[in-house]
ZAMARGU-4260 file (C-alpha; in steps of 0.2 Angstrom, whole numbers, plus 5000, padded with zeros to 4 digits):
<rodrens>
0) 5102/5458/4813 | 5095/5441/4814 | 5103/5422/4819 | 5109/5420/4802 | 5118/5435/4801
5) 5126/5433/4821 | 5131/5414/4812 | 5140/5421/4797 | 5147/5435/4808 | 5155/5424/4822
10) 5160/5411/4809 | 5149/5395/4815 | 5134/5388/4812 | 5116/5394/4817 | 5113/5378/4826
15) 5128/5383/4835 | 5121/5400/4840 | 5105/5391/4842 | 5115/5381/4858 | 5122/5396/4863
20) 5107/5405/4866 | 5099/5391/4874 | 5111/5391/4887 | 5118/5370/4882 | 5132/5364/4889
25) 5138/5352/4872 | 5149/5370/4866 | 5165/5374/4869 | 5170/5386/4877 | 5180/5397/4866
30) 5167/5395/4853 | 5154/5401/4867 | 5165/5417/4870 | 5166/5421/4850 | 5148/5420/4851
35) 5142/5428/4866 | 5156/5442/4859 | 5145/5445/4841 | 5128/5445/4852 | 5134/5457/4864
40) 5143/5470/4851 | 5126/5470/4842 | 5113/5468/4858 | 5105/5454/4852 | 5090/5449/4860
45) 5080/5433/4850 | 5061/5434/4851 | 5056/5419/4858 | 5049/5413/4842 | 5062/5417/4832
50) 5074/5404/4843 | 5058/5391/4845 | 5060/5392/4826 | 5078/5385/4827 | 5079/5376/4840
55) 5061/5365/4837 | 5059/5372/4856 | 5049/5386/4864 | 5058/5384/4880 | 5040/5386/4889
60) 5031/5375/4900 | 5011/5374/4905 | 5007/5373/4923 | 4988/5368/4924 | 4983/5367/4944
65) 4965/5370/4953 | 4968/5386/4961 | 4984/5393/4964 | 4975/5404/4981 | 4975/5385/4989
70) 4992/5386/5001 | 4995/5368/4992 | 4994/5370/4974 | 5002/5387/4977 | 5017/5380/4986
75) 5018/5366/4969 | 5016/5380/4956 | 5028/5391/4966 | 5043/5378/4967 | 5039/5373/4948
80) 5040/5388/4943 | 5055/5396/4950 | 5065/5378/4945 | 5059/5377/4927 | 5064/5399/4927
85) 5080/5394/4932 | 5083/5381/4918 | 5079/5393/4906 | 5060/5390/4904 | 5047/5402/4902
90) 5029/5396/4913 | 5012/5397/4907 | 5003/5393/4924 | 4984/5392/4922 | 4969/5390/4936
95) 4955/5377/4929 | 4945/5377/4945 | 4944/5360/4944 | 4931/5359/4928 | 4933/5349/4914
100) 4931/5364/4901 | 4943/5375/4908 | 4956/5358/4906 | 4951/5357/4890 | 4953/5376/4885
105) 4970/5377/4893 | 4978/5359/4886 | 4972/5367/4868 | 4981/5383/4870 | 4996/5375/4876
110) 4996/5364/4860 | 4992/5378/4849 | 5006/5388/4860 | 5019/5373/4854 | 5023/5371/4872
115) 5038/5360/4877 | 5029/5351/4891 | 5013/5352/4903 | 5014/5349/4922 | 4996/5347/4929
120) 4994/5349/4948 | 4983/5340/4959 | 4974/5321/4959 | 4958/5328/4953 | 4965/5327/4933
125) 4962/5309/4937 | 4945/5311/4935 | 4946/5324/4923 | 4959/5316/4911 | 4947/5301/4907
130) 4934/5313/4897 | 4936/5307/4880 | 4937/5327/4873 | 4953/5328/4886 | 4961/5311/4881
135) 4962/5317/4864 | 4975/5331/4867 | 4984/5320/4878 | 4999/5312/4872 | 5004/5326/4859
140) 5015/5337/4872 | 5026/5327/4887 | 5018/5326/4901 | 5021/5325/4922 | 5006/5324/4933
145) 5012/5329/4951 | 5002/5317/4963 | 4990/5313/4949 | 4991/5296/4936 | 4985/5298/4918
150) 4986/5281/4907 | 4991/5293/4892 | 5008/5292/4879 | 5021/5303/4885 | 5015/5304/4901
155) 5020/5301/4920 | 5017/5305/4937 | 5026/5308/4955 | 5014/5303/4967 | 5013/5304/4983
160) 5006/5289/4994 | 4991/5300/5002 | 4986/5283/5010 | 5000/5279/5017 | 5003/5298/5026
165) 4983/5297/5034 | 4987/5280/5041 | 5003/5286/5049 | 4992/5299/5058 | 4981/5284/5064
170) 4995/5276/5070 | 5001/5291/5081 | 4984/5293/5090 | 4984/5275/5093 | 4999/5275/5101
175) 4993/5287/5113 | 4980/5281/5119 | 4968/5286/5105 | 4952/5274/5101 | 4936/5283/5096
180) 4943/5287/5079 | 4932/5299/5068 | 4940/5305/5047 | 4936/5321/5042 | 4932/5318/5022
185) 4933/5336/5016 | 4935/5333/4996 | 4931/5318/4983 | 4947/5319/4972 | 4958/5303/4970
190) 4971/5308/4984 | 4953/5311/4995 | 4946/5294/4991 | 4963/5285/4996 | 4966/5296/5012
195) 4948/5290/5017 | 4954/5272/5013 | 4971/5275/5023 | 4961/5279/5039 | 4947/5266/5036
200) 4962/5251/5034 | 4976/5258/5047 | 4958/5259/5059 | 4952/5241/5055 | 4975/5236/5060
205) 4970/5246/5075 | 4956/5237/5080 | 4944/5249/5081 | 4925/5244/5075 | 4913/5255/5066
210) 4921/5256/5047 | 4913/5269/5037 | 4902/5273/5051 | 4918/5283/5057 | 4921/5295/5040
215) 4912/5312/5044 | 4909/5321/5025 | 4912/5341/5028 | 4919/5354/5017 | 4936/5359/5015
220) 4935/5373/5025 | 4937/5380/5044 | 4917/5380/5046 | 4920/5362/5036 | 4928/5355/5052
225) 4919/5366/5064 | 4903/5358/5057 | 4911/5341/5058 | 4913/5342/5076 | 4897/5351/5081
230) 4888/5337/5072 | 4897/5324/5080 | 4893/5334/5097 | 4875/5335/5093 | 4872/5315/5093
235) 4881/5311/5106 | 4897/5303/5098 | 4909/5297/5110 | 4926/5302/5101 | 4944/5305/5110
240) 4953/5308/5091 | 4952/5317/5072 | 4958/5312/5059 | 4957/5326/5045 | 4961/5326/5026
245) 4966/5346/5026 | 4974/5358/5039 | 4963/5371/5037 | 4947/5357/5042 | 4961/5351/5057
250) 4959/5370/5062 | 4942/5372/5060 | 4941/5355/5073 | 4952/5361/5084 | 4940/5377/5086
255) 4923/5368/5086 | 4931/5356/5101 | 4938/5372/5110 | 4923/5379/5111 | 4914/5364/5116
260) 4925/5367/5134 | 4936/5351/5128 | 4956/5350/5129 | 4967/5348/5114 | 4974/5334/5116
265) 4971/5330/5132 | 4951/5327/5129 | 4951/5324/5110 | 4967/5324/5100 | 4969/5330/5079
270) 4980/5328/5066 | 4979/5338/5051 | 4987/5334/5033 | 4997/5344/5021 | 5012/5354/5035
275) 5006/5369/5029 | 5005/5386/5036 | 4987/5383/5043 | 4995/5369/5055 | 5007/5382/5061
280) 4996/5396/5064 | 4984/5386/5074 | 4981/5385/5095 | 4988/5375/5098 | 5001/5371/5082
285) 4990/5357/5071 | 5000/5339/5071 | 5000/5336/5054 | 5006/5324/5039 | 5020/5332/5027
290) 5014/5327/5011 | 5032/5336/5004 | 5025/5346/4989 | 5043/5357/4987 | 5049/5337/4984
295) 5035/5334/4973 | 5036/5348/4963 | 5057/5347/4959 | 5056/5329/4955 | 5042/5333/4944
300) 5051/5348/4934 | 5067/5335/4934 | 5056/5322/4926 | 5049/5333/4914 | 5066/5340/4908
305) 5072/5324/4905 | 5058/5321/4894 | 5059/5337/4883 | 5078/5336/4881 | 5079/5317/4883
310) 5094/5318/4890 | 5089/5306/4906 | 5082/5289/4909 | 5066/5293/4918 | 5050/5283/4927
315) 5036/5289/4937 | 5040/5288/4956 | 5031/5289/4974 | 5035/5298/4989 | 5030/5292/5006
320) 5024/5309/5019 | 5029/5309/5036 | 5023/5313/5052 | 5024/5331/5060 | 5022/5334/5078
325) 5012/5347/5084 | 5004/5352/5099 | 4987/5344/5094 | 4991/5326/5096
</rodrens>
């Protein structure tokens, strides 16, 4: 048995079951029950390209982040899938690494795939998103970049002003006492570039001297931020504060400073960035910047359904993060 065939049965038309099965609201509800009644007496299950054929709709969504084993992207992914699952979408998440080819393969598949929409995770599809090869499958499919801006058709962006949140953590240093200020630039993504800047302008509000001559480049890593601090160690830096782009750096700090027979924060205070489980499960607990990817990733699935099912007035939006006291600072 077939749509057509459940249509003639329950006496209405297959656009009609088509609404039915797509879980929309514009039925009514007696016409729903004749219909649910036919699709249960003959257990029908539609395959999902038999509806997509009806309804001009797949019901799936691509999720292209960097690497899903990253506890930020994971908590995204994890919130955007689960809201878009309950919606009644199917998700296609896909890991790119971060390399232009693996964008490219993925934003092909999803085309070729019919998908209703794409979520890209992450400000480094910035940099990526400006290769001509990518800008031309942009456009074709609605689009959401969650923290990340494309200058594409069809798409928009919830950003989050990463700026902003590392100049808040300046600010609570300063205000205890904090004025050897040092940054801990750990990646070279957009969100990583205005971070940097963030620290370097809330620093010059602060009066504090020295500019760029304060931004220590590590790795994202806990040896990242160990190194950071061992380096500042080994030439003499006089330093009472760090400022770091990632928890997982902040903890890596915290370490290195520890073992140097400092106090945290009585001798050096640090503030990590991102309120992840990293800050929680460091000695002491990391003060950190709450860059709210949960919020990010449900505006980010709202903005995206109103594009597919136009059902919405929609615009790209920024979130501003928030301090998080910790232990550290």
């Amino acid at each position: 048995m077939n749509i057509y065939d459940i249509a003639k049965e329950a006496g209405v038309s297959i656009s009609t079951v088509s609404r039915v099965l797509n879980n929309k609201s514009n039925v009514k509800e007696n016409t729903r029950r004749k219909v649910e009644a036919v699709l249960e007496k003959h257990d029908y299950r539609p395959s999902a390209i038999a509806r997509g054929l009806v309804s001009s709709s797949m019901r799936t969504v691509a999720v292209l982040t960097v690497d899903i084993r990253v506890p930020h992207y994971a908590r995204t992914a994890y919130t955007i899938e689960r809201e878009f699952s309950r919606r009644g979408y199917e998700v296609m998440l896909c890991n790119t690494g971060g390399e232009m080819d693996e964008t490219a393969k993925y934003l092909r598949v999803a085309t070729e795939k019919n998908v209703d929409g794409i979520v890209l995770v992450g400000s480094v599809f910035n940099t990526i998103c400006k290769v001509p090869e990518i800008q031309n499958l942009l456009g074709r499919i609605p689009m959401v970049l969650a923290n990340g801006k494309v200058d594409a058709e069809r798409s928009y962006s919830v950003l989050v002003d990463d700026g902003y949140g590392v100049g808040l953590a300046v600010d609570h240093l300063v205000k205890r006492g904090c004025q050897e200020l040092y940054y801990l630039k750990d990646l070279d993504t957009v969100s990583a570039q205005l971070k940097c800047r963030g620290f370097l302008e809330a620093a010059e509000r602060a009066g504090i001297k020295g500019g760029k001559r304060r931004v220590i480049e590590t790795s994202m890593s806990l040896k990242g931020g160990m190194d950071a601090v061992e380096k500042l160690l080994q030439e003499g830096k006089k330093f009472d504060g760090v400022v770091c782009g990632e928890d997982i750096t902040a903890a890596g700090a915290v370490k290195a400073i520890r073992r140097a027979g400092l106090k945290v924060p009585e001798d050096v205070a640090v503030t990590g960035y991102n309120n992840s489980e990293y800050a929680r499960i460091c000695e002491p607990p990391l003060t950190t910047v709450d860059n709210k990817p949960e919020l990010v990733a449900m505006l980010s699935v709202q903005l995206l359904t109103s594009l597919i099912e136009e059902t919405d007035a929609y615009s790209s939006c920024t979130i501003q993060p928030e301090i998080v006291p910790g232990g550290t600072a």
